[in-house]
C-alpha positions in Angstrom: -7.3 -43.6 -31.3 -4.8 -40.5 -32.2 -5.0 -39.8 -28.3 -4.0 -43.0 -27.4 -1.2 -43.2 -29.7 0.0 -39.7 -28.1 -0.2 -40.9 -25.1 2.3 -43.9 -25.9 4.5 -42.0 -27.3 4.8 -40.1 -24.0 4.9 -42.6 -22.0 7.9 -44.3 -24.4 9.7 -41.2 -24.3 9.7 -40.6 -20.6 10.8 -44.2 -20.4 13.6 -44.1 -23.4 14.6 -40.1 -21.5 14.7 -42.1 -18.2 16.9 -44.9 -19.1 19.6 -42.4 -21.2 19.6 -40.5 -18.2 20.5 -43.5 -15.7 23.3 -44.4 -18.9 24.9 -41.2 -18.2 24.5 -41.3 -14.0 27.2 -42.1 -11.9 27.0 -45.7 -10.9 29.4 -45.8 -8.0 29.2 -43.4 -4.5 32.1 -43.3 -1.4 31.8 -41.2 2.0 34.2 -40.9 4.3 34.8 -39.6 7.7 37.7 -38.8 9.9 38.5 -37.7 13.7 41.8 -37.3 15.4 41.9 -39.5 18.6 44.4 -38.7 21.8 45.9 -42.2 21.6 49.1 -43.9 19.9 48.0 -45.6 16.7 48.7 -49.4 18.3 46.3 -48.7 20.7 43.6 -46.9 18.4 44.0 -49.5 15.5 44.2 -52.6 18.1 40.8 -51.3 18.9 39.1 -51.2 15.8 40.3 -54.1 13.8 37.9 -56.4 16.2 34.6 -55.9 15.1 32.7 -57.1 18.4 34.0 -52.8 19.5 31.8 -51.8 17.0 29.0 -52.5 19.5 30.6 -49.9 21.8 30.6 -47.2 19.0 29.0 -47.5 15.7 25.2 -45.7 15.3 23.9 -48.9 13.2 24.9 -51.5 15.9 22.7 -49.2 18.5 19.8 -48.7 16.8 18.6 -52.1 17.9 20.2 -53.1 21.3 18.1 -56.5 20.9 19.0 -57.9 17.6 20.2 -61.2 17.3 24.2 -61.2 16.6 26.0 -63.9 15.7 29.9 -64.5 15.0 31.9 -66.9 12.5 36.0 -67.1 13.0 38.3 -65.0 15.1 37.6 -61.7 15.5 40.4 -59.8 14.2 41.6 -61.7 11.7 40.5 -62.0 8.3 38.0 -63.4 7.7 36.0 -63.3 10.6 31.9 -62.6 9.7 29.4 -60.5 12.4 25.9 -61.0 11.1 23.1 -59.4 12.6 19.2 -60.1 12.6 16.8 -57.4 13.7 12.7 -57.1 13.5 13.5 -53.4 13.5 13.6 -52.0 9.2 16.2 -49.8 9.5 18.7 -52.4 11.2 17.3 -55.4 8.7 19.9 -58.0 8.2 23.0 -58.9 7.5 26.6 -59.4 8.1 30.2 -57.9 7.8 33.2 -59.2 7.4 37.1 -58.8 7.5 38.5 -58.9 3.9 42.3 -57.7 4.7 44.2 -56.0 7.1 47.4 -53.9 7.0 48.4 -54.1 10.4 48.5 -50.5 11.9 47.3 -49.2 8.8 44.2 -50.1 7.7 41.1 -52.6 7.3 38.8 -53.5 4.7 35.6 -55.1 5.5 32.3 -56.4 3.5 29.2 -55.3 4.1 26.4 -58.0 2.8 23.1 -56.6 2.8 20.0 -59.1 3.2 16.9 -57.3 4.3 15.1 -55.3 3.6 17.4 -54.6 0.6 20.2 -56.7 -1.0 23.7 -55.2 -1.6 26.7 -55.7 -1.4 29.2 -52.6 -0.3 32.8 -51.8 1.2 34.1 -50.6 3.8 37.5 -49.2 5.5 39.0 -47.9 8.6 42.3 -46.5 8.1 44.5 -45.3 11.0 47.5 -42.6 11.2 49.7 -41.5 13.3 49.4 -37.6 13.9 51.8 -37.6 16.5 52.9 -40.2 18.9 50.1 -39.5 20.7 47.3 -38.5 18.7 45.8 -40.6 16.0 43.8 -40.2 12.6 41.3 -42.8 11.6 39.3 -42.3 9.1 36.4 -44.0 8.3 34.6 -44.7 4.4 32.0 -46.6 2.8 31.8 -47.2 -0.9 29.8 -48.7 -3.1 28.3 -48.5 -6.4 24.2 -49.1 -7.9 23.8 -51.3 -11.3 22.2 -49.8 -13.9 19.2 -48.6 -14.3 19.1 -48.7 -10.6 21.7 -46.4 -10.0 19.6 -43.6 -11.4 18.1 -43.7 -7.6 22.1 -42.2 -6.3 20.7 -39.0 -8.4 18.0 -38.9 -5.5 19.7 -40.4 -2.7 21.9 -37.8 -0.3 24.8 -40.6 0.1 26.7 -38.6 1.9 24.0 -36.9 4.0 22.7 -40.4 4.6 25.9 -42.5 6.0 28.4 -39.1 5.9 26.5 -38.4 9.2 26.6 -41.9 11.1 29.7 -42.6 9.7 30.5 -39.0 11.6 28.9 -39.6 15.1 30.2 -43.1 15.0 33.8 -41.7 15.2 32.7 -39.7 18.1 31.5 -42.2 19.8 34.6 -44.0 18.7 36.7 -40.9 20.2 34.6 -40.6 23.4 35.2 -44.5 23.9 39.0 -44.3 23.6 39.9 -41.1 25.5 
């Protein structure tokens, strides 16, 4: 009977030491990427504002060159939803959509997780001019994990995970606009 008692306690402390720990983890996480592209801005940030382009450059949108894609409103515009359906676990679904744009500057989407996980997260393109021919865009995700789960971003490389995509996208991006 001691034993088990012992045991308990153990097991109440590694739960009591786990859930202080989540307390005191970050709940919130942001990568970002950037690339300089040889184009004006106009031309770089006319480009990326309509999500159907992300087909021609983003990693996620190729991992599954057969998933089901639909579209809601005008692309471009706030607003406007691209929802995806894949069989494949990594791709899952979901959809994105246009929360504001500052012309020439920069655009803020919503990414709505559905399967295999649900979340909700943000992200942005922002574009500036380097020179009149050469453009920065800079592309972020950001998000953040409710307790206790967030104790999982102390185990989770978020910027390993997405810094990378988020990376080759933008060459693809690059290698699509030059």
């Amino acid at each position: 009977m001691k034993a088990l008692k012992y045991i308990f306690g153990v097991v109440i402390g590694i739960i009591v030491l786990v859930l202080v720990i989540a307390a005191l983890s970050p709940k919130d996480y942001a990568v970002e990427r950037e690339i300089t592209i040889n184009k004006p801005l106009p031309e770089v940030f006319n480009y990326i504002k309509y999500l159907k382009n992300q087909d021609n450059y983003s990693v996620w949108a190729g991992m599954d060159p057969d998933m089901k894609k639909t579209f809601r409103g005008t692309d471009g515009e706030v607003g406007f939803v691209s929802a995806w359906e894949s069989d494949k676990e990594d791709v899952g679904k979901g959809e994105q959509e246009i929360m504001s744009i500052d012309e020439g500057n920069k655009i803020n989407f919503e990414l709505r997780f559905m399967e295999p996980f649900e979340a909700t997260d943000n992200a942005y393109m922002i574009t500036e001019a380097v020179a009149p021919t050469i453009t920065k865009v800079k592309w972020g995700f950001y998000g953040s994990m409710d307790y206790p789960m967030n104790l999982m971003l102390l185990f989770m490389d978020m910027e390993g995970i997405l810094g990378a995509d988020l990376k080759e996208g933008l060459e693809n991006l690059k290698k699509e606009l030059e």
